[in-house]
Structures are given as structure tokens and as C-alpha cells.
C-alpha atoms as an extended CHARMM CRD file, in Angstrom:
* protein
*
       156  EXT
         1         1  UNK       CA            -26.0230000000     -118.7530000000      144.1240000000  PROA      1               0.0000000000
         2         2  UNK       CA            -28.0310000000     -117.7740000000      147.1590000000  PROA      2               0.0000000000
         3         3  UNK       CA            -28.9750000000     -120.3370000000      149.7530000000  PROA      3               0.0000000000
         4         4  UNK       CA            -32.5020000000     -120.5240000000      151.3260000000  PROA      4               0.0000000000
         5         5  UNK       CA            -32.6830000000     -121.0490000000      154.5340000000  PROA      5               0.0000000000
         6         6  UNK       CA            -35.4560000000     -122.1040000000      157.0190000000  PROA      6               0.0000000000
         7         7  UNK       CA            -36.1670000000     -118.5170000000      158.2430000000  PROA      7               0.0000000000
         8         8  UNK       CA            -36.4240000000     -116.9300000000      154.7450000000  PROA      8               0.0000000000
         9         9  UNK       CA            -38.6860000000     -119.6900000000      153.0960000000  PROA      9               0.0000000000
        10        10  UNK       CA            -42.2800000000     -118.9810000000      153.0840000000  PROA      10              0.0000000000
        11        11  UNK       CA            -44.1470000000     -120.3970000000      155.5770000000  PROA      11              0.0000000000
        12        12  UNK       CA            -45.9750000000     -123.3830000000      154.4470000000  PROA      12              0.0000000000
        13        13  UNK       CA            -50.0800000000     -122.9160000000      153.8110000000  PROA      13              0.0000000000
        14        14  UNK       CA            -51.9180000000     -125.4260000000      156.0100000000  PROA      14              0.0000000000
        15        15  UNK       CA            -54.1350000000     -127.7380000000      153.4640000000  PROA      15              0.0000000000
        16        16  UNK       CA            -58.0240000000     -126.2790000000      152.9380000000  PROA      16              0.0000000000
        17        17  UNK       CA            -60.5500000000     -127.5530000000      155.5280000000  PROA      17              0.0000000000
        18        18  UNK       CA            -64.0640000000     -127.8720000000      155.0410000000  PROA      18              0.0000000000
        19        19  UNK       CA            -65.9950000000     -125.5580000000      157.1990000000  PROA      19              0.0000000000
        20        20  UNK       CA            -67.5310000000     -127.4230000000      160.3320000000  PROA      20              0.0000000000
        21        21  UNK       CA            -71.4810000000     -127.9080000000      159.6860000000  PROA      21              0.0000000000
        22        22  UNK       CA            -72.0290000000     -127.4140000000      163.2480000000  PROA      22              0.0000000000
        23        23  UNK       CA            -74.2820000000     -124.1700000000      164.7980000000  PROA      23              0.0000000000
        24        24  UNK       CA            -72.4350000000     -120.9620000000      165.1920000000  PROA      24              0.0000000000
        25        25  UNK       CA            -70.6870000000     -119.8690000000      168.4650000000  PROA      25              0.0000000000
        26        26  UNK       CA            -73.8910000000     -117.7670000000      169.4800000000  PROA      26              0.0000000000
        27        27  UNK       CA            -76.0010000000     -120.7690000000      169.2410000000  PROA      27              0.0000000000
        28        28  UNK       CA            -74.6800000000     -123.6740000000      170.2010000000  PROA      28              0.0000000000
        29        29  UNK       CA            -74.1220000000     -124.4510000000      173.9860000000  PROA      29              0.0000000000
        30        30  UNK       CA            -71.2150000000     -126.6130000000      176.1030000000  PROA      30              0.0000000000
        31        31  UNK       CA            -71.6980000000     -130.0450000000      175.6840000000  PROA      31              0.0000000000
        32        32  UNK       CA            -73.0150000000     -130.4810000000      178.9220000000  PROA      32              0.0000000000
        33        33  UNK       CA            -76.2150000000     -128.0950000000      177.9110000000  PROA      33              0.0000000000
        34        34  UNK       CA            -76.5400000000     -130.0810000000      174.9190000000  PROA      34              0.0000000000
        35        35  UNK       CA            -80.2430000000     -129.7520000000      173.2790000000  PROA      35              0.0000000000
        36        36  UNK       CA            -82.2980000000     -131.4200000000      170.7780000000  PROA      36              0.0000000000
        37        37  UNK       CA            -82.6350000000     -128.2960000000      168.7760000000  PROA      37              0.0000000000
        38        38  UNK       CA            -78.7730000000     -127.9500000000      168.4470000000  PROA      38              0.0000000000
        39        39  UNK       CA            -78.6760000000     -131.7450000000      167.0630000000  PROA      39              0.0000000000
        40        40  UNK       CA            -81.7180000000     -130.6930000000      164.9840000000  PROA      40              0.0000000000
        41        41  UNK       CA            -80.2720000000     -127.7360000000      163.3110000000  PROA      41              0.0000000000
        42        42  UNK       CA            -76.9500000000     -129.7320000000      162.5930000000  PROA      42              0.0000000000
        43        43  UNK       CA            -79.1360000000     -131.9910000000      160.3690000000  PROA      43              0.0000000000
        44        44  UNK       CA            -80.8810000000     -129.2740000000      159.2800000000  PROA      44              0.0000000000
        45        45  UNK       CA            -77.9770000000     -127.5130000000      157.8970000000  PROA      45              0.0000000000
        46        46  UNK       CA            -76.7450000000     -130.5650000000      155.9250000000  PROA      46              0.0000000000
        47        47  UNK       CA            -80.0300000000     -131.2660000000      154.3790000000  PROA      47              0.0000000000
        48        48  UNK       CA            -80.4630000000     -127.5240000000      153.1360000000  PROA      48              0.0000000000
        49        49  UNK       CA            -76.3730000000     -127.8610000000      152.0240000000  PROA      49              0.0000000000
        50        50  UNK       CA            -77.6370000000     -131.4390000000      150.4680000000  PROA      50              0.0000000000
        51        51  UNK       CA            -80.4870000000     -129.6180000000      148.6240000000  PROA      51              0.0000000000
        52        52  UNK       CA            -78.1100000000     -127.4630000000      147.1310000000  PROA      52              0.0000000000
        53        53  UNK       CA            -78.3360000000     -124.3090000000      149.2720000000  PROA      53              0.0000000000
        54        54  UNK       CA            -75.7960000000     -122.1400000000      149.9650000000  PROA      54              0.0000000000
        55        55  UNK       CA            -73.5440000000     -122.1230000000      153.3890000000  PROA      55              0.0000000000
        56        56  UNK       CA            -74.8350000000     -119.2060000000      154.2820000000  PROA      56              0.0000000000
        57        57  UNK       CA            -78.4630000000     -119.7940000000      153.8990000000  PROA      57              0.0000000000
        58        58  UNK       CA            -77.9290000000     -123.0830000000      155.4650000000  PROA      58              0.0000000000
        59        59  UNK       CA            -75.7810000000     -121.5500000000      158.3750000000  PROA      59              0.0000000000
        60        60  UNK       CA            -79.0610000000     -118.9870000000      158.5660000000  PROA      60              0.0000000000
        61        61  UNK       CA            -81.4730000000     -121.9520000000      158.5340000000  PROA      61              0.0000000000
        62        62  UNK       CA            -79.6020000000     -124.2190000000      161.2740000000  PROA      62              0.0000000000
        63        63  UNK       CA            -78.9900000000     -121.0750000000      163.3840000000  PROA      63              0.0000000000
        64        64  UNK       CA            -82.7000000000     -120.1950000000      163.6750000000  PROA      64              0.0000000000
        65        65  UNK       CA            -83.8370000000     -124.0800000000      164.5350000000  PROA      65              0.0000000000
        66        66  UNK       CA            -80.6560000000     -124.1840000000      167.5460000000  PROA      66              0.0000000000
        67        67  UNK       CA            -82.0070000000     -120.8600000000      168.8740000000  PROA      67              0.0000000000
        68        68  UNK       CA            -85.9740000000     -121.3170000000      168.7730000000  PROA      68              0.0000000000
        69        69  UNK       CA            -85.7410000000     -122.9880000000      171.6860000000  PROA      69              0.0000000000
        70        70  UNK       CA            -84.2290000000     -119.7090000000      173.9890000000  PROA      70              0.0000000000
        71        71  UNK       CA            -86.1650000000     -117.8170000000      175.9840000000  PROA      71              0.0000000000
        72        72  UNK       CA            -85.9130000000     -115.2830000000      174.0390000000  PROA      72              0.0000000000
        73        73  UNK       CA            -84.5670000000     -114.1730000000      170.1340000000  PROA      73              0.0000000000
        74        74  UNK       CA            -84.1120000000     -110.3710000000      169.6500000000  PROA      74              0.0000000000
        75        75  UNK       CA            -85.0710000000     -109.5740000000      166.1110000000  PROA      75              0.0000000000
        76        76  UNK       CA            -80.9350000000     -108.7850000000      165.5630000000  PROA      76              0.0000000000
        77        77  UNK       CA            -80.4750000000     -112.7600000000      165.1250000000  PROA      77              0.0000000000
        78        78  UNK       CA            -81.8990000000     -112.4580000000      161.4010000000  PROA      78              0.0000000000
        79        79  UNK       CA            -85.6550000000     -112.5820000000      160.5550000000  PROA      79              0.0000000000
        80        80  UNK       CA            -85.6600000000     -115.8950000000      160.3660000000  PROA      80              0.0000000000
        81        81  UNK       CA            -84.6200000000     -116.5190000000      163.8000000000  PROA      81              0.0000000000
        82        82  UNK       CA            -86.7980000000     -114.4710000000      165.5020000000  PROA      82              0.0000000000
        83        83  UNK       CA            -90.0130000000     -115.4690000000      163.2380000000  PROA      83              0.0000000000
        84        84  UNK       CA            -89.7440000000     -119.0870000000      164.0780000000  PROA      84              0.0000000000
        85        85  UNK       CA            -89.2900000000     -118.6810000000      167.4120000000  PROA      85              0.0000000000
        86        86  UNK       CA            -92.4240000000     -116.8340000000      168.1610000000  PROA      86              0.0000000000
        87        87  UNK       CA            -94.2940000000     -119.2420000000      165.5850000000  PROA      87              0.0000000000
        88        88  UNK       CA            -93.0740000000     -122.1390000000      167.7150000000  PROA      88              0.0000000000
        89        89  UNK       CA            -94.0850000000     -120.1370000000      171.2360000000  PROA      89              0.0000000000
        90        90  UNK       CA            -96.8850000000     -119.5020000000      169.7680000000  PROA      90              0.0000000000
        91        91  UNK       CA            -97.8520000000     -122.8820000000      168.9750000000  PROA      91              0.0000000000
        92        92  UNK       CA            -96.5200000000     -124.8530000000      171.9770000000  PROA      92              0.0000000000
        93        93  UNK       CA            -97.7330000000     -122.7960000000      175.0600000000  PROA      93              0.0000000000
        94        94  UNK       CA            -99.8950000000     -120.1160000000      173.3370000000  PROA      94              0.0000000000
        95        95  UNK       CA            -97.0570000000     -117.0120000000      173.5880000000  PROA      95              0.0000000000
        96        96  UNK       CA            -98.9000000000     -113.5090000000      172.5640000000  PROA      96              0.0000000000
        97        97  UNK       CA           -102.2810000000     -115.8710000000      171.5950000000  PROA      97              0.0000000000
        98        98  UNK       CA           -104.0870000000     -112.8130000000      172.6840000000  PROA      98              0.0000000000
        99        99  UNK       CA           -102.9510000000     -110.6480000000      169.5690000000  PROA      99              0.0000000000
       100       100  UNK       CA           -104.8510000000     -112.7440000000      167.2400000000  PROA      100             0.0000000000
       101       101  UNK       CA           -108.3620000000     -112.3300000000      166.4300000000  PROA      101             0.0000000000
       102       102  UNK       CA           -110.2960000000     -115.2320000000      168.2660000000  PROA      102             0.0000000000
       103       103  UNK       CA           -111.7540000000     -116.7120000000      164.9090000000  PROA      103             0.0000000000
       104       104  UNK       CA           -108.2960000000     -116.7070000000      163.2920000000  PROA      104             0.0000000000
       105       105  UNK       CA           -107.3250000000     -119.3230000000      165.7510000000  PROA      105             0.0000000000
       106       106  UNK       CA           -110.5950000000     -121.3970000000      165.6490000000  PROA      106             0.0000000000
       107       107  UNK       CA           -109.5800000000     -121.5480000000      162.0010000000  PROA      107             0.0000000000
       108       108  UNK       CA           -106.3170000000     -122.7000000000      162.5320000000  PROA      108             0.0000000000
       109       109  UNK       CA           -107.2970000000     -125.2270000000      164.5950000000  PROA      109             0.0000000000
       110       110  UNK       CA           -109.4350000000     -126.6590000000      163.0130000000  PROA      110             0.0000000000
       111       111  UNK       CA           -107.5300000000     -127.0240000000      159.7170000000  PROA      111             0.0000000000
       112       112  UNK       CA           -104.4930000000     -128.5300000000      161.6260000000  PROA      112             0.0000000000
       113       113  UNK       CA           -105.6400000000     -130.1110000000      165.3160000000  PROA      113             0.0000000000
       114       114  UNK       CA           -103.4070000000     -130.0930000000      168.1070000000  PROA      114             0.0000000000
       115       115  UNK       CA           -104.4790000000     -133.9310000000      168.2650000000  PROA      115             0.0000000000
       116       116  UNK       CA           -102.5880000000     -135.1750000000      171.7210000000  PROA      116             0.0000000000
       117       117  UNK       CA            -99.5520000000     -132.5960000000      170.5960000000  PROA      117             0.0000000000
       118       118  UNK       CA            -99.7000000000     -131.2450000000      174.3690000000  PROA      118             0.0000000000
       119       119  UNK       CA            -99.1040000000     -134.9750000000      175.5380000000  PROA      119             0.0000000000
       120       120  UNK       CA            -96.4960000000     -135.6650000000      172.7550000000  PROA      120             0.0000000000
       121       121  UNK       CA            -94.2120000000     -133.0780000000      173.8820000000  PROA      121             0.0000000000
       122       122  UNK       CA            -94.0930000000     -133.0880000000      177.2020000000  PROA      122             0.0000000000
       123       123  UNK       CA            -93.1310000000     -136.8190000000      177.1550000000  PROA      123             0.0000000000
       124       124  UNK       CA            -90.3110000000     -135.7160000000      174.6780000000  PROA      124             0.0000000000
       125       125  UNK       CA            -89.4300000000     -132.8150000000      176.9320000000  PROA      125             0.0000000000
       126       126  UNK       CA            -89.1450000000     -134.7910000000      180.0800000000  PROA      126             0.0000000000
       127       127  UNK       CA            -87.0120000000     -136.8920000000      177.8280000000  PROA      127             0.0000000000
       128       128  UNK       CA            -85.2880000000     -134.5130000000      176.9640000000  PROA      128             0.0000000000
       129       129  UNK       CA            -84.7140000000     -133.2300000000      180.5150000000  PROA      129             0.0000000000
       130       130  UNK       CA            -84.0490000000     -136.1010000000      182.2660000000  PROA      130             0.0000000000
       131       131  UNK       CA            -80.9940000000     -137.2980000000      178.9320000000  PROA      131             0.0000000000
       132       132  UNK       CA            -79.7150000000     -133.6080000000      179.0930000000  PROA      132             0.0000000000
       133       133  UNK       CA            -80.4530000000     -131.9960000000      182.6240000000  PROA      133             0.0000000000
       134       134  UNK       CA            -78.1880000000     -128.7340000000      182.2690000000  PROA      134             0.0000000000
       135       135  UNK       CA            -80.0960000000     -128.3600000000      178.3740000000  PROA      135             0.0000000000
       136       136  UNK       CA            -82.4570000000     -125.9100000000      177.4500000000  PROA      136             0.0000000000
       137       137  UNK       CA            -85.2970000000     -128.1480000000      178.0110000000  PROA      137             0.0000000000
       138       138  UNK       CA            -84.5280000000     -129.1250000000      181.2670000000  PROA      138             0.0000000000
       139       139  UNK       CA            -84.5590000000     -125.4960000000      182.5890000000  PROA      139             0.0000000000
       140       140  UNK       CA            -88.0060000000     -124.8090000000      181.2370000000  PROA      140             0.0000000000
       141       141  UNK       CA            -89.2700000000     -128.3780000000      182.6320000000  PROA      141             0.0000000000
       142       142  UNK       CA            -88.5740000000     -127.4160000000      185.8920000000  PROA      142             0.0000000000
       143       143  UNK       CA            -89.7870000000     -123.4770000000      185.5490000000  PROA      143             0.0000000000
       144       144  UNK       CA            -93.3530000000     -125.1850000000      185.0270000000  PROA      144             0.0000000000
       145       145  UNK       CA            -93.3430000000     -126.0200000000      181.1090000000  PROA      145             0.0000000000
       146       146  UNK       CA            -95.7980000000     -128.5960000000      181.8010000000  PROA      146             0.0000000000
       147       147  UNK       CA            -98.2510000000     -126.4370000000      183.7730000000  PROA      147             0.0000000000
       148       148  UNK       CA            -97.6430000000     -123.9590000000      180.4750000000  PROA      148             0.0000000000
       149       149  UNK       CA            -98.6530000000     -125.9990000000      177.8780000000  PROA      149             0.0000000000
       150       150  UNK       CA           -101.6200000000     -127.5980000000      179.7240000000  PROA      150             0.0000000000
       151       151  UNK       CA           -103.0970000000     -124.2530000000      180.3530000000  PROA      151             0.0000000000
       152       152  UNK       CA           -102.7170000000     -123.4420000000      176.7690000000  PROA      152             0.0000000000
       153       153  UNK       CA           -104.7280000000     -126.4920000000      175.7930000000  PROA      153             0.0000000000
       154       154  UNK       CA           -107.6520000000     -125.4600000000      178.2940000000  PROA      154             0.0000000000
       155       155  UNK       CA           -108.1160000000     -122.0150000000      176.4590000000  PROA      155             0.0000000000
       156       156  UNK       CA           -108.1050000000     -123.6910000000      172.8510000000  PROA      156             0.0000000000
């Protein structure tokens, strides 16, 4: 009869853990940067996983909401990414306005008002800023975000 011993046994499996639901390494900053849209794409990603999605869709889904908020998203982050992004650049401060044909945005507008969104914002960005001052938000607050989205709102 052999005898086992401790260095021929196999080494012992940890037990299966469930996958974190928070952002992925390339989106989610130090704690100390912390930012709304991180937060926001954690829920995000457990509503889509709620809804019956899969991980990776979700993952895909919470990744693009963390990251909308950077200065930039190069198109390699996933379609998705990138797209909502410029939509919300677009949107908040007017980002590559000039591209679309005048009467496209008249139309827009005047489906969906920008009713006191300018206003709304800002007083959730300086929120924002002042909770989290090393966050996303905080950065663009004091590169002249306000002064940004006002101007938008004068050429609408």
C-alpha cells in the first residue's frame, strides 16, 4: 500500500467565485478619482445581467457608460463605447455640432427640448466636483465645462 503524502496530493481547487460586476481595469479609476459614471455603469451592468443579458454584453454595456465620460474614446473600445460617447458630447456641450445639417438639429430640438438641461447639469457636475475632486468631473469643471455648455446653449 502506497502512502500519500502532502507533496504528492493534488493541490486543492479554490471554491468558484462569481465574477465581480464592477467596470473593467481600463475603465474604472482609483478610488480617489471615483465618478458618477463608474457607479452608473455598475448598476448598469446588473440591470442588463437582471434582464437576462449575457456577461459579456453587460460587461460591454457598463464599460461604455464608465468611459463616456473621458476625454476621449478611440473607436478600439468597441462601437458601443465610442458611439455613446460622441452622442453624449454631442448633446451636452455641442462636440462636432457643425457636421450636422442645421435643420437636422432644429428638428431635434424641437422634438426633445433641452428644457433647463444646461442648468441641471452643471449643478450635478459641481456636485459632482466638489464630492469627488480628483474625478473625471472635477477636471473638466475646472478646464471651463461651465463656460462649454453655456456657449452651446447660445448657438441652439
Amino acid at each position: 500500500m502506497t502512502q500519500t503524502t502532502e507533496a504528492t496530493q493534488p493541490p486543492q481547487q479554490p471554491p468558484p467565485q462569481t465574477p465581480p460586476t464592477q467596470p473593467s481595469a481600463r475603465s474604472k479609476p482609483g478610488r480617489e478619482a471615483y465618478c458618477f459614471a463608474v457607479q452608473g455603469a455598475t448598476i448598469a451592468r446588473q440591470l442588463v445581467l437582471d434582464a437576462g443579458a449575457s456577461r459579456p454584453y453587460a460587461d460591454t454595456v457598463a464599460d461604455a457608460i464608465a468611459a463616456h465620460f473621458n476625454i476621449t474614446v478611440p473607436t478600439s473600445w468597441g462601437a458601443e463605447a465610442h458611439l455613446l460617447h460622441a452622442g453624449t458630447h454631442l448633446d451636452a456641450a455641442g462636440t462636432r455640432r457643425s457636421e450636422l445639417a442645421p435643420s437636422t438639429v432644429a428638428e431635434v430640438h424641437t422634438r426633445a427640448p433641452r428644457t433647463d438641461f444646461t442648468t441641471h447639469f452643471l449643478t450635478a457636475m459641481q456636485q459632482e466636483a466638489t464630492t469627488h475632486p480628483t474625478s473625471r468631473a472635477a477636471i473638466l469643471w475646472h478646464l471651463g465645462m461651465p463656460r462649454t455648455l453655456r456657449r452651446h446653449d447660445q448657438h441652439l
